[in-house]
C-alpha distance (Angstrom), angle and dihedral (degrees) to the residues before:
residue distance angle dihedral
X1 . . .
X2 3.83 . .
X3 3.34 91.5 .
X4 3.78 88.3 71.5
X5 3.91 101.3 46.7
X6 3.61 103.6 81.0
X7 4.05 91.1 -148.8
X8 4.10 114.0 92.8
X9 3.71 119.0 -119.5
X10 3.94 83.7 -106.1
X11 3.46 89.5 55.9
X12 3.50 102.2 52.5
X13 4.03 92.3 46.0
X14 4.15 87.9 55.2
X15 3.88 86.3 53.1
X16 3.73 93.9 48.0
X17 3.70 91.4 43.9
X18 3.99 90.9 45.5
X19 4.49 85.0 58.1
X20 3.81 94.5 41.3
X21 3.93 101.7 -101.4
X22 3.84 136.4 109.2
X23 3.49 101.9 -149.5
X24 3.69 154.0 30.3
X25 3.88 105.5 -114.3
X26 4.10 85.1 54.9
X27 3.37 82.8 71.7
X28 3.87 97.1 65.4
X29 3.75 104.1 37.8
X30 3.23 93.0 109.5
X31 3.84 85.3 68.7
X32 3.83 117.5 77.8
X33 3.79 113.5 -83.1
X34 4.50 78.0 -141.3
X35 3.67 96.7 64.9
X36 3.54 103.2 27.8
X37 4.06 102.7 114.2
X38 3.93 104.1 -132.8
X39 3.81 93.0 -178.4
X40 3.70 138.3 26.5
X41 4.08 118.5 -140.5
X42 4.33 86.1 -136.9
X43 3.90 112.3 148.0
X44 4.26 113.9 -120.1
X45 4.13 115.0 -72.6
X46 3.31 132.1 -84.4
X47 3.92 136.4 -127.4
X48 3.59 120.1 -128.0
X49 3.90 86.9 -108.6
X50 3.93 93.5 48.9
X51 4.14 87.8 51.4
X52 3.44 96.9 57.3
X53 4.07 101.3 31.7
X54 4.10 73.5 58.9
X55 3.35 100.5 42.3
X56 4.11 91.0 44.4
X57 4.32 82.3 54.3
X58 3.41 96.1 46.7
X59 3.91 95.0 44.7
X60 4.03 82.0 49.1
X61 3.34 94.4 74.5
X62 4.09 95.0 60.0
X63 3.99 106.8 95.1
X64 3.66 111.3 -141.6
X65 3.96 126.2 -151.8
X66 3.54 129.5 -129.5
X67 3.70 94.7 -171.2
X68 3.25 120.2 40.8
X69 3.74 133.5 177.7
X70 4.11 103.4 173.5
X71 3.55 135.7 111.6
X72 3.40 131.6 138.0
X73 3.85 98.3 150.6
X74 3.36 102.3 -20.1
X75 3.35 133.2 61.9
X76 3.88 150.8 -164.0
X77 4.02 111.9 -132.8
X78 3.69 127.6 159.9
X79 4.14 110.2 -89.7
X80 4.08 108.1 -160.9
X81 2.93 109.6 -132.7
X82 4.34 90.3 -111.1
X83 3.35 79.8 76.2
X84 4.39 104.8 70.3
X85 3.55 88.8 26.5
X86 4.18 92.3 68.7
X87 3.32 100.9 35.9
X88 3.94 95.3 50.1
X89 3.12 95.1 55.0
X90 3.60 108.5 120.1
X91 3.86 93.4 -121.9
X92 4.14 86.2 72.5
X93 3.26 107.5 18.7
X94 3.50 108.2 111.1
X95 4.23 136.6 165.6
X96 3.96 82.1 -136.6
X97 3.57 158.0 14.7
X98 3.78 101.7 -80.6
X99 3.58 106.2 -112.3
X100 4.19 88.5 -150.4
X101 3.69 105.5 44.6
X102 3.92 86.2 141.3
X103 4.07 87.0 79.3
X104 4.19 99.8 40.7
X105 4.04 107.1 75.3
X106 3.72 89.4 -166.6
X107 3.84 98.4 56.4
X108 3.96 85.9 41.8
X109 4.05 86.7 51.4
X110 3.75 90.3 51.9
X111 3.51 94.4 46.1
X112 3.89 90.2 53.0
X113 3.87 91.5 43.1
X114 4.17 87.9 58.0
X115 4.41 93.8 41.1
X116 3.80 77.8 51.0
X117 4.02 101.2 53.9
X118 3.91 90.4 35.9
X119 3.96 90.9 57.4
X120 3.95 84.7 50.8
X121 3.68 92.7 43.7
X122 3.90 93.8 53.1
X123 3.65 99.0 20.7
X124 3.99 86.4 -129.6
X125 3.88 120.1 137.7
X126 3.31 106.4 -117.2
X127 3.87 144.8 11.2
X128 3.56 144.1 -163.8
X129 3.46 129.3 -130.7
X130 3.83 100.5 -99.1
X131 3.58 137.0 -85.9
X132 3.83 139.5 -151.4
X133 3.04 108.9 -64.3
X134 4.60 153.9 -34.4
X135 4.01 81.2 -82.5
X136 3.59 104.7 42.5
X137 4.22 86.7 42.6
X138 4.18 88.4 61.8
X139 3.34 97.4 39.6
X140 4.08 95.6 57.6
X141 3.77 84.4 36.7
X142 3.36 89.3 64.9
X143 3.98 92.6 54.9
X144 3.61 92.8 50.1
X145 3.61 86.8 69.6
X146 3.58 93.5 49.9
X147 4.04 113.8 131.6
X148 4.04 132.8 -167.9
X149 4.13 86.7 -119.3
X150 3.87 90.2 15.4
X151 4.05 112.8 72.3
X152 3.92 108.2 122.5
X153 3.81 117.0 101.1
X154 3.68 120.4 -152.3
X155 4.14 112.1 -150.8
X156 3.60 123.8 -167.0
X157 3.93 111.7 -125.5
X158 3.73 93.4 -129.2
X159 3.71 100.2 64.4
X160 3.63 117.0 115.0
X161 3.68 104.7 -83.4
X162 3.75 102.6 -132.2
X163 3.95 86.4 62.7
X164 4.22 85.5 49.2
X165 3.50 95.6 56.8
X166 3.98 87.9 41.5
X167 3.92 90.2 61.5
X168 3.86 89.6 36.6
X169 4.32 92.4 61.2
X170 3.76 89.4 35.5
X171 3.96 91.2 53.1
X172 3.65 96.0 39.5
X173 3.50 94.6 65.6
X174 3.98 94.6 54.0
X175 3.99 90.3 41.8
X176 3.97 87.9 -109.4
X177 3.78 113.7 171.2
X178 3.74 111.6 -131.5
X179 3.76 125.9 -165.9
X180 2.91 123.5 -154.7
X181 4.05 121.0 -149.9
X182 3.87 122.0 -149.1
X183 3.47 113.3 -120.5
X184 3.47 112.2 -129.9
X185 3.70 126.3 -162.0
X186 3.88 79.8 -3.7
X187 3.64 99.4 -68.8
X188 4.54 138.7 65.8
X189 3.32 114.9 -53.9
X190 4.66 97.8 -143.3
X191 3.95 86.2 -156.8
X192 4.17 98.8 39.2
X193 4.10 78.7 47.2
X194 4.11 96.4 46.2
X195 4.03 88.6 52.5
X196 3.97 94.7 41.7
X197 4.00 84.6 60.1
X198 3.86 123.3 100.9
X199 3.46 138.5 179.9
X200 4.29 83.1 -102.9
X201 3.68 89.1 60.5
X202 4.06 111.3 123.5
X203 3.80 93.0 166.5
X204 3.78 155.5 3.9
X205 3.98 118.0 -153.7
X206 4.36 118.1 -160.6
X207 3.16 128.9 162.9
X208 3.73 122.9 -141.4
X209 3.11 116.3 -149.0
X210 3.99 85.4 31.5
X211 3.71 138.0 -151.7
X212 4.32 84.1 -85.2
X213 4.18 89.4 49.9
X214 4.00 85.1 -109.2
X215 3.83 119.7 144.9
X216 3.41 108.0 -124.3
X217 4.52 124.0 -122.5
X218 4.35 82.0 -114.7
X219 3.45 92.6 163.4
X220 3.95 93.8 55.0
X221 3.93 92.2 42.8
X222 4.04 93.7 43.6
X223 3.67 86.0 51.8
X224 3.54 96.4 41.7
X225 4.05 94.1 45.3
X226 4.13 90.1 44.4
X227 4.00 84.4 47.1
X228 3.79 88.1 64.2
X229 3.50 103.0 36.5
X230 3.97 97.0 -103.1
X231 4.05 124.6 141.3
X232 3.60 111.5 -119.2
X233 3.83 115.0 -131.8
X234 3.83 105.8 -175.4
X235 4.13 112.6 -171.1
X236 4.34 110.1 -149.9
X237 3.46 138.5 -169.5
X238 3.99 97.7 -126.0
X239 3.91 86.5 -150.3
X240 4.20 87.2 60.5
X241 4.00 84.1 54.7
X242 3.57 90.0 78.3
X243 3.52 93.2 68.1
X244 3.38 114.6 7.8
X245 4.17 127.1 69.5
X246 3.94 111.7 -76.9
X247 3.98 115.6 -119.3
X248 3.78 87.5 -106.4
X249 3.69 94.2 67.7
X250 3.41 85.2 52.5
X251 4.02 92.3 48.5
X252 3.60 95.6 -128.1
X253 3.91 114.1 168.1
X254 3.71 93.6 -134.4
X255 3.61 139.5 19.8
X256 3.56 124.7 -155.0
X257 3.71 148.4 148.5
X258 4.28 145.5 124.6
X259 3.66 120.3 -54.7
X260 3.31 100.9 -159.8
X261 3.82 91.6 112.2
X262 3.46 88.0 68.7
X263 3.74 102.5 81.8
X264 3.83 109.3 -40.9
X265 3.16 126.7 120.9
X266 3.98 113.2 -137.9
X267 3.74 94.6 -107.7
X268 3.80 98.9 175.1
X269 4.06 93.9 -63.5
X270 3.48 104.1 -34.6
X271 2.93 157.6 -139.7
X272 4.08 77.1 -86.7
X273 3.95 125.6 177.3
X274 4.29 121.7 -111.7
X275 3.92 108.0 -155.8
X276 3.95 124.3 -164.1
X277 3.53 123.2 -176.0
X278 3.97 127.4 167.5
X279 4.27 153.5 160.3
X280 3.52 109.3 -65.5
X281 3.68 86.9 -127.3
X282 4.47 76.6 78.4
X283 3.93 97.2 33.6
X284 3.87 88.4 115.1
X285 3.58 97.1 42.1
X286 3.98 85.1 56.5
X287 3.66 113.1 109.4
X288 3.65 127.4 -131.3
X289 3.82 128.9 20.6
X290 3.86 136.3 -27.0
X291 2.98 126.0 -172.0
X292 4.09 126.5 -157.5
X293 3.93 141.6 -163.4
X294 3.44 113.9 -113.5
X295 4.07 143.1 145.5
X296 3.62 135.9 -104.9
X297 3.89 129.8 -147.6
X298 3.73 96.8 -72.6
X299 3.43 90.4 48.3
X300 3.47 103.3 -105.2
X301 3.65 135.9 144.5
X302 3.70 118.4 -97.1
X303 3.86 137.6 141.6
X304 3.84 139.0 -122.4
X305 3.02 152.5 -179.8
X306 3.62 105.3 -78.3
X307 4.09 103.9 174.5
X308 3.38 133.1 14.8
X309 3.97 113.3 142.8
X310 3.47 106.0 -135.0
X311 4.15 92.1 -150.7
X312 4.10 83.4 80.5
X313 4.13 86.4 66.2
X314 3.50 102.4 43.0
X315 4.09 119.4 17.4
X316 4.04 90.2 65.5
X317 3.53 104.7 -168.6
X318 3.81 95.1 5.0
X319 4.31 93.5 67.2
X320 3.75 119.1 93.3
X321 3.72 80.5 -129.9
X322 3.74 151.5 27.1
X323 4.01 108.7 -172.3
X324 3.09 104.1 107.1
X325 4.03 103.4 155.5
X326 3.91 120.2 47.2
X327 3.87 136.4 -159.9
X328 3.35 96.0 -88.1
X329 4.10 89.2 170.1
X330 3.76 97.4 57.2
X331 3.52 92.3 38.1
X332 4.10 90.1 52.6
X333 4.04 82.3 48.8
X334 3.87 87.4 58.7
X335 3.98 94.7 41.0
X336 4.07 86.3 53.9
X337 3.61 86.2 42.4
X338 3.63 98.6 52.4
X339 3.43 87.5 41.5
X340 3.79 105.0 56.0
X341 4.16 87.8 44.2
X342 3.79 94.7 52.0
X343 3.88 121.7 -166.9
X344 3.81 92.1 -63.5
X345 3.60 95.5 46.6
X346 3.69 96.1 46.9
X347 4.28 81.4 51.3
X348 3.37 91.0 53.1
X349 4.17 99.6 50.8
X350 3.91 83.4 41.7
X351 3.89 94.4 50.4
X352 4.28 91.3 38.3
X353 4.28 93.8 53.1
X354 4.07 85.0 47.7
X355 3.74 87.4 50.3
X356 3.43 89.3 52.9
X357 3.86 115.8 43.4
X358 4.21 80.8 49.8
X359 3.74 90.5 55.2
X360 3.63 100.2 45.1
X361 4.38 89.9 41.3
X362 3.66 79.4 59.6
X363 3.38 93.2 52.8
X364 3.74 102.3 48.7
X365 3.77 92.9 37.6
X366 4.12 82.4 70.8
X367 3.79 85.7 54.3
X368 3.46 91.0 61.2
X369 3.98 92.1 -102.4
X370 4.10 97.8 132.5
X371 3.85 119.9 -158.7
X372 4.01 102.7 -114.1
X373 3.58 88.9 -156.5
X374 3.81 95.4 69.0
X375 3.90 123.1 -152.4
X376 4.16 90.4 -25.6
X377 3.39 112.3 132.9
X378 4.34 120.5 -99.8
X379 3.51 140.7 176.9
X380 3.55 118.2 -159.2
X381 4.01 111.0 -20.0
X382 3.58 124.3 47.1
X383 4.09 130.0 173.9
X384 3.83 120.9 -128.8
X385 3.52 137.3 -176.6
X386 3.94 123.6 -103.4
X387 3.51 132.8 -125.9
X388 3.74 85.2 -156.7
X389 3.58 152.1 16.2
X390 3.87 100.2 -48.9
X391 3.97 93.0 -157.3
X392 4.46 84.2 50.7
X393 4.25 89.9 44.5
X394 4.21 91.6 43.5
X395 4.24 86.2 50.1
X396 3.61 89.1 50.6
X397 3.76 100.4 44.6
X398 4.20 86.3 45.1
X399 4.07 83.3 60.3
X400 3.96 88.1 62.5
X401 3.70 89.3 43.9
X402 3.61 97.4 -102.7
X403 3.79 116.4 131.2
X404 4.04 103.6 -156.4
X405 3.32 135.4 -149.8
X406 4.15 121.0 -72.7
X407 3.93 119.8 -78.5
X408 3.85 103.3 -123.7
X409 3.79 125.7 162.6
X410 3.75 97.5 -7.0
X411 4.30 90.9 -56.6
X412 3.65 130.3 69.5
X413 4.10 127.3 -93.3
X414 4.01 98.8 -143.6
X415 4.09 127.1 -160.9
X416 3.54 129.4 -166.0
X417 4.15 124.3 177.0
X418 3.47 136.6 168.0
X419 4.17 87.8 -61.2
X420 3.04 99.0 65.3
X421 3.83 108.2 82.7
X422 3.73 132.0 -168.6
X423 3.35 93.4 -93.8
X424 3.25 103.1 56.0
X425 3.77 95.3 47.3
X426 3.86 80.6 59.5
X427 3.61 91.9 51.6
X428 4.02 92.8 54.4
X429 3.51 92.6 45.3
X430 3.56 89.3 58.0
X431 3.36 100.4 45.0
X432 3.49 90.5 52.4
X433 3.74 90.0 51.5
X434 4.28 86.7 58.0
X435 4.12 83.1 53.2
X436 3.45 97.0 50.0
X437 3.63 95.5 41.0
């Protein structure tokens, strides 16, 4: 055990001494001699070899996919290799969010650098330094909106549902009413939305693409939303940005949606990337940090931290919100990301996954597999119909080392990106052909 307590034996006898007690177990006898744990049931040490020979078996038995046609939230993009080498460098590396980035300039920097390329990405105004996650990001958007005679939140039923039941914890706790739209045809009905709003309503949440892949009518439900007084909280997939309109040309209130396209690798979940930007007219309702370019006494540039409301330290339950850190690794991985694809790179991934999911929908549409969503417009996932079991037909692609798209409401939600090339799309169609018979 001493071996782990980075003290000396010396050293811990001079800091008994110093408080009047010769030895460590005087320190605890305040605590029950019943519950104190004398022993822990921990098997022998390991060397450094014997970690990571077991480590390298246990890590064996993972099965990785060549071809992969999944999504749902997170997805599997190319990450040049720019990317990894930056941000493990041992200068940013970190196990953490660093708790004091108000005294490092070159964490502040970084996190400036990313608020910058997120305000370009969504064309909002301003942006916060990150938080958890896609989820967490909806859920405190939703409280941002929050209003003295203005509380309800209005959801769109074809939002991913991990970010619905996100928003439905958060709001349960506050007594926040959340309704919950049908989605019909697998996207937001404008004229179900215009009657589900009230005078009560503080926001409405889409998602555009949505869960389904569909672009959303966000014209119809901005104007329908701003009609009625409602914020409009629109979640994105960045990668869609580079192709698609930005939620400020669609004068959305706030912007938000999962980063982990940016530069992350899947990696069972995480750790992913939650970005938030907004209007200015809501920069201080904006949760989290913010961090602005100033200059010091001899003039120089340098960066702070601009915003941080101090209600998310010390009102507890009473704040509209308690993140007060961020993941100020991933989102430095997105920032070099971002940065290393440029705006014509980030077009081309954009325009290449598009490309894709509409070649391979025409492909399984001739094996009978018809897109559910009819001719609504999608970017890079799309749900079909199956000719069989989808749970049997996902088994039997995973034999050829295929991992296919997600079983949802009896048919299949497909995604294609920029990894998935033409030949492989040709390879699952003809495996699928084999199933079918």
């Amino acid at each position: 055990m001493g071996s782990y307590i980075p003290a000396t034996g010396e050293e811990r006898q001079a800091m008994l001494k110093a408080i009047g007690l010769t030895s460590t177990d005087q320190l605890f006898d305040i605590v029950p001699e019943a519950v104190r744990v004398k022993n822990l049931d921990l098997p022998e040490g390991l060397s450094e070899m014997e970690v990571s020979q077991r480590m390298a078996g246990m890590a064996g038995k993972n099965r990785i996919f060549s071809s992969v046609y999944r999504g749902a939230g997170a997805y599997r993009h190319y990450i040049p290799s720019i990317v990894k080498t930056v941000t493990t460098k041992e200068e940013f590396l970190t196990a953490y969010t660093p708790y004091q980035a108000e005294i490092s300039q070159g964490v502040l920097q970084s996190i400036f650098e990313y608020q910058t390329q997120m305000c370009e990405l969504t064309g909002m105004d301003v942006s916060n330094a990150s938080v958890y996650d896609g989820a967490t990001a909806a859920a405190e958007a939703v409280f941002m909106c929050q209003e003295r005679k203005r509380h309800t939140v209005v959801v769109s039923g074809a939002v991913d549902p991990q970010n619905l039941a996100v928003i439905r914890t958060y709001c349960e706790s506050r007594d926040v009413p959340v309704v919950v739209l049908p989605a019909s045809g697998y996207a937001t009905d404008p004229a179900a939305l215009k009657a589900a709003l009230t005078g009560e309503t503080a926001a409405v949440y889409v998602q555009s693409p949505n869960y389904y892949g569909v672009l959303e009518d966000m014209d119809a439900i901005v104007a329908a939303a701003h009609e009625a007084g409602a914020k409009v909280i629109m979640g994105v997939n960045p990668i869609s940005l580079g192709l698609l309109k930005t939620p400020a040309e669609y004068d959305v209130d706030i912007a938000v949606g999962e980063g982990q396209p940016l530069g992350m690798p899947l990696s069972f979940g995480g750790p992913y990337l939650g970005f938030m930007t907004c209007k200015k007219a809501m920069m201080r309702k904006l949760p989290g940090r913010i961090v602005g370019q100033t200059t010091d006494a001899q003039g120089r540039r340098c960066f702070v931290l601009t915003l941080q409301a101090r209600e998310q330290h010390i009102r507890r339950e009473k704040a509209s919100s308690n993140i007060c850190s961020n993941q100020a690794l991933c989102a430095m991985t997105a920032s070099v990301y971002l940065a290393a694809m440029g705006p014509k790179g980030l077009h081309q991934v954009a325009e290449t996954c598009a490309a894709h999911a509409h070649y391979l929908a025409d492909g399984l549409a001739k094996l009978g597999f018809a897109l559910r969503t009819g001719d609504k417009p999608f970017f890079h996932e799309f749900i079909t119909d199956c000719p069989v079991d989808p749970q049997v037909l996902c088994a039997k692609l995973e034999e050829q080392g295929i991992l296919g798209g997600l079983p949802v409401d009896g048919g299949i939600l497909w995604c294609c990106t920029e990894c998935n090339s033409k030949a492989d799309m040709d390879r699952l169609l003809a495996v699928i052909g084999e199933v079918l018979g």
